[in-house]
VOPAGU-2260 file (C-alpha; in pm, 1 decimal, decimal comma):
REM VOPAGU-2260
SITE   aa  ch    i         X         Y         Z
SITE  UNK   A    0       0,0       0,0       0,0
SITE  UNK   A    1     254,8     229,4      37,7
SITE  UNK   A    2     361,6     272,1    -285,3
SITE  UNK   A    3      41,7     310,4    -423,8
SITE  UNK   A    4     -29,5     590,3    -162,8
SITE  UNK   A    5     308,7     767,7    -275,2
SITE  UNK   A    6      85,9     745,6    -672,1
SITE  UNK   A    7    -181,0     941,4    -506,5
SITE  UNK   A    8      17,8    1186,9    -317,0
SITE  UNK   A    9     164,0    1251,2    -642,5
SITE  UNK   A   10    -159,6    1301,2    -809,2
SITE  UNK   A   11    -257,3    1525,4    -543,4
SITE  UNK   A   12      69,3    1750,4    -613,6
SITE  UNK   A   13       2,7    1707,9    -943,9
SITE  UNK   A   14    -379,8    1852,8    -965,4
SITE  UNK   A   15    -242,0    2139,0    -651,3
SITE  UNK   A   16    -534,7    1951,3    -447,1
SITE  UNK   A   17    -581,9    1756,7     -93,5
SITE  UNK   A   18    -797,2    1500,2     -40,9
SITE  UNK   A   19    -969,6    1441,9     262,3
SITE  UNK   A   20    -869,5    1123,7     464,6
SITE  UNK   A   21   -1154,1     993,9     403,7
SITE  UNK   A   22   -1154,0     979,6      13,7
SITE  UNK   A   23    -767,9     892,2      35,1
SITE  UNK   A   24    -896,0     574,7     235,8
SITE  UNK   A   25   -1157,6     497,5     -57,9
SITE  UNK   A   26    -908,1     538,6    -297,3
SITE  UNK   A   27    -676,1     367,3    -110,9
SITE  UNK   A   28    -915,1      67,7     -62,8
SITE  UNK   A   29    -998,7      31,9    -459,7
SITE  UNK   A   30    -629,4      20,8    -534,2
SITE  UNK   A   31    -585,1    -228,2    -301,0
SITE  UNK   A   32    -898,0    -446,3    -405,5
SITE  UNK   A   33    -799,2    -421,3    -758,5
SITE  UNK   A   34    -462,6    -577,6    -677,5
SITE  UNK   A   35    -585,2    -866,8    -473,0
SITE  UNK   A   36    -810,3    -911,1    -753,8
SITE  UNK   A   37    -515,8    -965,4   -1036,5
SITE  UNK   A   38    -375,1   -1188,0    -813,8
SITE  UNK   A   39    -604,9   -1428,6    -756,5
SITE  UNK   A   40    -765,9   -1407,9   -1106,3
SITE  UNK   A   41    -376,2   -1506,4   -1230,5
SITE  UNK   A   42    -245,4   -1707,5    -944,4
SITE  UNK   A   43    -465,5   -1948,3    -910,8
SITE  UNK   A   44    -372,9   -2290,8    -725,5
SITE  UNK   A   45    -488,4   -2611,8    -617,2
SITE  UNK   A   46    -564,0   -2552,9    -267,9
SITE  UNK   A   47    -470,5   -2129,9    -218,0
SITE  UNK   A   48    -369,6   -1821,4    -430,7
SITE  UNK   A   49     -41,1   -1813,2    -529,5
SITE  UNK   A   50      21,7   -1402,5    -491,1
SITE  UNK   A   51     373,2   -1371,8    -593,8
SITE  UNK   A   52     273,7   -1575,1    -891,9
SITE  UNK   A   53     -70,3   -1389,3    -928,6
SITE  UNK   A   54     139,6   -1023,5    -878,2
SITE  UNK   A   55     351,0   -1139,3   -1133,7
SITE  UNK   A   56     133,5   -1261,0   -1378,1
SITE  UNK   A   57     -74,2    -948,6   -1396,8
SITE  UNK   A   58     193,8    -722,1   -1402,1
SITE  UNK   A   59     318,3    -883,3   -1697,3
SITE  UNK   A   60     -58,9    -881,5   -1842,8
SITE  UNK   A   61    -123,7    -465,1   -1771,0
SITE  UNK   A   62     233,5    -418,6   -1941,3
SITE  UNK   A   63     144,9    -625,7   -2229,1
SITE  UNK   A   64    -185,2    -514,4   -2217,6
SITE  UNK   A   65     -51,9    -124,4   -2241,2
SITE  UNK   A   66     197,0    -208,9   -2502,9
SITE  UNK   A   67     -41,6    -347,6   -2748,2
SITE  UNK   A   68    -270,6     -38,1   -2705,8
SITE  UNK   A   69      -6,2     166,6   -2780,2
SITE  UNK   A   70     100,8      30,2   -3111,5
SITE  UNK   A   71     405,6    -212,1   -3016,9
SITE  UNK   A   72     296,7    -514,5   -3081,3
């Protein structure tokens, strides 16, 4: 989480803005979901998630994923 929160200070410099706590929580939370999402759509096991394998998986699928929309492939 922590690098994700350093992402939305930066956004926050970015735009001149500060968010409340509470909608830094929120977004926050929806970051984090997201994530824990990927990973267990792509690291899948027999008997538990697999999160290093599900983090690396969909890391490798939003690159890809961003590559190909952007002309590379």
């Amino acid at each position: 989480g922590g690098v994700a929160v350093s992402g939305l200070e930066m956004a926050q410099n970015s735009m001149r803005v500060q968010w409340t706590k509470k909608k830094l929580c929120s977004q926050l939370v929806k970051i984090m979901d997201n994530i824990h999402k990927q990973c267990v759509k792509y690291g899948e096991g027999k008997e538990q998630v697999n999160y290093i394998h599900g983090a690396n998986i969909g890391g490798f699928v939003k690159v890809a994923d961003a590559m190909i929309a952007n002309g590379v492939f």
